[in-house]
C-alpha positions in Angstrom: 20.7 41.0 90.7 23.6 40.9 88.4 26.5 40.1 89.3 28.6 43.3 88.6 25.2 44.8 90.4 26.0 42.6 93.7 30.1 43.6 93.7 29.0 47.6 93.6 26.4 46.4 96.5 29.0 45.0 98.7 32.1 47.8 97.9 29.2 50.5 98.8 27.9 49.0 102.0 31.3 48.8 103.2 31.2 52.4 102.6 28.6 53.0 104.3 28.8 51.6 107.5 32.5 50.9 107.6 33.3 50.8 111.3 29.8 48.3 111.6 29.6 44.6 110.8 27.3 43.8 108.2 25.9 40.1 108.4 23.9 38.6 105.0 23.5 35.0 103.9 24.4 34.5 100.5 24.6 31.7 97.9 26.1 33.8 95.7 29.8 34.0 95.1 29.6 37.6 94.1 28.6 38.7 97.7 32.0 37.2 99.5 34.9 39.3 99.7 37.7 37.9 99.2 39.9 40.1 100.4 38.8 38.9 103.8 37.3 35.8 103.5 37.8 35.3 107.3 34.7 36.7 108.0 33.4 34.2 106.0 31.3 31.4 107.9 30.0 27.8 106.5 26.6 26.4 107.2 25.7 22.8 107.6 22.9 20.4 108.2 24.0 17.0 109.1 21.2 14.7 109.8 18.7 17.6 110.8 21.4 19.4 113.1 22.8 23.4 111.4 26.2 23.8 112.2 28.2 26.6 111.9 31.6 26.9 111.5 34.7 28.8 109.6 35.8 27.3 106.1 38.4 24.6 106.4 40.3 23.0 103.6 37.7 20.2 103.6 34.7 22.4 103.4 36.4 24.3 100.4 37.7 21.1 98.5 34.4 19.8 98.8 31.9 22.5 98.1 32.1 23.8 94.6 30.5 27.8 95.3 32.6 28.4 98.4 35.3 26.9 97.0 35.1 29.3 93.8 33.5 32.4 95.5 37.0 32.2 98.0 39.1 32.4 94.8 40.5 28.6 95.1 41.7 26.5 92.0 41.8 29.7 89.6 43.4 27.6 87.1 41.2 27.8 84.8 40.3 30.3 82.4 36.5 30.1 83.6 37.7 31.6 86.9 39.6 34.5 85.4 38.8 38.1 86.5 39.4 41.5 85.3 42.8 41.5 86.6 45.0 38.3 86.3 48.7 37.3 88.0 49.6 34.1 86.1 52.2 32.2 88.0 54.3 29.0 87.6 52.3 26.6 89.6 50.4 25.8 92.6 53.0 26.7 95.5 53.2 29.6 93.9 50.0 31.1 93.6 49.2 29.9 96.9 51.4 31.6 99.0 51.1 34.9 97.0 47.5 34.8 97.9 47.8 33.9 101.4 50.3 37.3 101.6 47.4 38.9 99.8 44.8 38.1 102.3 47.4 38.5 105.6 48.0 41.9 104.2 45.0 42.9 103.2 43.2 42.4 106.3 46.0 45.0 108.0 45.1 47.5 104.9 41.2 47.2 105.8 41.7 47.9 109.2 44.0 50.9 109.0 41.8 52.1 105.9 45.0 51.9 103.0 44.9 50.8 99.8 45.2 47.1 99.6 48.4 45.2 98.1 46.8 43.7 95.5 42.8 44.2 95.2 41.8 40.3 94.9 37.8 40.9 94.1 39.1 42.3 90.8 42.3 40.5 90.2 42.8 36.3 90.1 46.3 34.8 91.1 46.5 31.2 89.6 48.8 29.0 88.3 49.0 27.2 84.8 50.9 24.0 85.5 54.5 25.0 84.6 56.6 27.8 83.4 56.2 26.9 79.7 52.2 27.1 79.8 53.1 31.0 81.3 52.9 32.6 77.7 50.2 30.9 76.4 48.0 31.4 79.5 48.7 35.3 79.6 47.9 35.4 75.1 45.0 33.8 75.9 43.8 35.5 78.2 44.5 38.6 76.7 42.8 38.0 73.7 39.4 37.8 75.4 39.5 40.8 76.7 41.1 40.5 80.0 44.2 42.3 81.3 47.0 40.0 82.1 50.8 39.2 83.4 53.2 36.2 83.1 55.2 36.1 86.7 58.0 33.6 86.6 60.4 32.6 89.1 64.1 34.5 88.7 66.3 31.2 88.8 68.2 30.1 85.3 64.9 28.1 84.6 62.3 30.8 84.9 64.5 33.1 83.0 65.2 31.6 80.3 61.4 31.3 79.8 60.5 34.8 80.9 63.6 35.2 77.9 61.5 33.3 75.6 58.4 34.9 76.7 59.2 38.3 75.8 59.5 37.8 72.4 56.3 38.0 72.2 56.6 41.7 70.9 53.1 42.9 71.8 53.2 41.7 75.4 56.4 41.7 76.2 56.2 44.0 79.2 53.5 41.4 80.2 56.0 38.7 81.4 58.5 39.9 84.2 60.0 38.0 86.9 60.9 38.3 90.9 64.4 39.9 90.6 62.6 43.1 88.7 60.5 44.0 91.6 63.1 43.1 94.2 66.5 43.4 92.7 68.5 43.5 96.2 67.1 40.5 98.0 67.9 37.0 97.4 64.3 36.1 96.8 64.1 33.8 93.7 60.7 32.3 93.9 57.4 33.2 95.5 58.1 30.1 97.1 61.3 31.7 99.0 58.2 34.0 100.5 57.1 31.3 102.8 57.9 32.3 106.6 61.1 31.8 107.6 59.2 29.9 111.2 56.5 27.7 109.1 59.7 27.0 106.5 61.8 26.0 109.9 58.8 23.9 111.1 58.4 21.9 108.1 62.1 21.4 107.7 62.2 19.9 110.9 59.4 17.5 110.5 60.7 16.2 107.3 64.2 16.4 108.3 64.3 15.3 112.4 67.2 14.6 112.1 68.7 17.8 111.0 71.4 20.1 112.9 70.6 24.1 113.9 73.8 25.0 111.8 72.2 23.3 108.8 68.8 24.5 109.6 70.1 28.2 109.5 71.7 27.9 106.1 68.8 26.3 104.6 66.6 29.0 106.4 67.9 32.1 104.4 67.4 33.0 101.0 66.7 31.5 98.3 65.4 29.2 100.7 64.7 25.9 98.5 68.4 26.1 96.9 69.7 26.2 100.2 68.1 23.1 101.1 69.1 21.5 97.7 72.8 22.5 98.2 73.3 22.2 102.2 71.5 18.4 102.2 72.5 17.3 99.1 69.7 16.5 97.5 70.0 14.4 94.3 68.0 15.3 91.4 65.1 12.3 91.5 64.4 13.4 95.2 64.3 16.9 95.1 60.3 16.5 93.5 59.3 14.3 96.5 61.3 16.3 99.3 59.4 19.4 98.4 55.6 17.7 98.0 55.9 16.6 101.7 57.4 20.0 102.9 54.9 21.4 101.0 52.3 19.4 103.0 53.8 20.6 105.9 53.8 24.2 104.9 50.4 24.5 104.0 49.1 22.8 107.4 50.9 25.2 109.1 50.4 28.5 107.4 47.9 29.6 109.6 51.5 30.7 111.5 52.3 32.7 108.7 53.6 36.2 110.5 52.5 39.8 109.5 55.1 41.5 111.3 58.0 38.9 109.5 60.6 40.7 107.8 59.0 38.2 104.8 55.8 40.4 104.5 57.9 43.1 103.1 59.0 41.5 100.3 55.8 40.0 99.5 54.0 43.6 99.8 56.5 44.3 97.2 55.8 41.8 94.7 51.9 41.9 95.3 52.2 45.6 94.9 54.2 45.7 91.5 51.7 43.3 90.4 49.2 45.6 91.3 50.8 48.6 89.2 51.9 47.4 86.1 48.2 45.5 85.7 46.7 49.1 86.4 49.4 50.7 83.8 48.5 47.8 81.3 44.8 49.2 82.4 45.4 52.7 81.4 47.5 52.1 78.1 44.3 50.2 77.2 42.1 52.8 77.6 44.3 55.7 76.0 44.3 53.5 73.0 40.1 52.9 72.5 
């Protein structure tokens, strides 16, 4: 079947039967939701024996179709969609998805609208702020409907600054403080959890005090850290890799009910609107 034929074939058998389980086996990328990818479960045959088992981060580093039918390493244009959120780099597109997916799970179950609908709409990185503009031209030009997202601290906005003068997408390019102008968020990264942040914090620092801790633990959380610890300059790029490390082994924590998941609803959501506005100006204009 083609593939836009096997997307309508999973959107209407939700339809269909949605307060039923629907099983299938699939090799096929365009079967797996990925708004849900929980549901999602990995077969393998070691020496003769069929296991089965959820996806971990091993099975999805390591098996190329999972890996790309659960929307990982969307870096590159080939793995573009409809839809695209281009963001600053990894840490940021990671934790914007894994809002995504936390929230959209609640949305299926009490039958809303998701945040951000991400079997139509990629979230990925291009490997710094400066690659932003180029990433979102490009990707405009073939077709596709796109938006630069950069962070809203003096280095993202002096590139969102120089990003807009592209004329023709200028509204394409928009940053963190214009979807949530009274909070202190700065960076998708300041959307991590206040206890996984804590967590990792602690195991990198186990040393640090609970007076410390709480100032670093507020918004904008990785400035804090910077400012509270004293962090010079060449060690502020390996401090964050190993929290990092932390933060992603322990994201499974991640809390729905954290006052967090209301500013990351916002930002997913805003996303979600101005791509559908791009959308509709589109369309006027054929």
């Amino acid at each position: 079947m083609h593939p836009g034929g096997q997307k309508e074939l999973r959107v209407r058998l939700g339809r269909l039967v949605p307060d039923n389980q629907i099983v299938y086996a699939t090799q096929s990328p365009f079967l797996v939701d990925r708004n849900d990818w929980g549901g999602v479960r990995f077969f393998k045959k070691v020496k003769g024996e069929t296991s089965i088992s959820l996806p971990s981060k091993e099975d999805v580093e390591n098996d190329e179709l999972l890996r790309h039918s659960l929307g990982f390493t969307l870096a590159d244009v080939g793995q573009a969609n409809e839809f695209n959120v281009v963001t600053e780099g990894f840490t940021d597109s990671f934790i914007l998805l894994e809002w995504a997916r936390s929230l959209n799970k609640q949305s299926i179950k009490q039958k809303k609208l998701a945040s951000i609908d991400l079997n139509k709409t990629s979230i990925f990185d291009k490997h710094g702020r400066g690659s932003i503009r180029k990433g979102v031209t490009e990707l405009e030009a073939s077709g596709l409907i796109a938006i630069g997202l950069f962070d809203s601290d003096p280095e993202g906005q002096v590139s969102l600054t120089e990003a807009k003068k592209n004329r023709i997408l200028s509204n394409h390019f928009i940053s963190y403080q214009d979807f949530l102008k009274k909070s202190k968020v700065k960076t998708a990264e300041d959307l991590v959890p206040q206890n996984v942040f804590e967590k990792a914090c602690k195991k990198v620092f186990p040393k640090i005090n609970d007076e410390d801790l709480k100032k670093i633990n507020q918004n904008p959380k990785w400035q804090n850290l910077y400012k509270t610890l004293k962090v010079k300059d060449v060690d502020k790029r390996n401090i964050k890799e190993k929290l990092w490390e932390e933060i992603i082994e322990n994201i499974k924590d991640l809390d729905i009910d954290a006052s967090e998941a209301e500013y990351a609803q916002k930002v997913l959501e805003s996303c979600r609107d101005l791509l559908n506005k791009i959308y509709e100006e589109r369309q006027k204009s054929i």
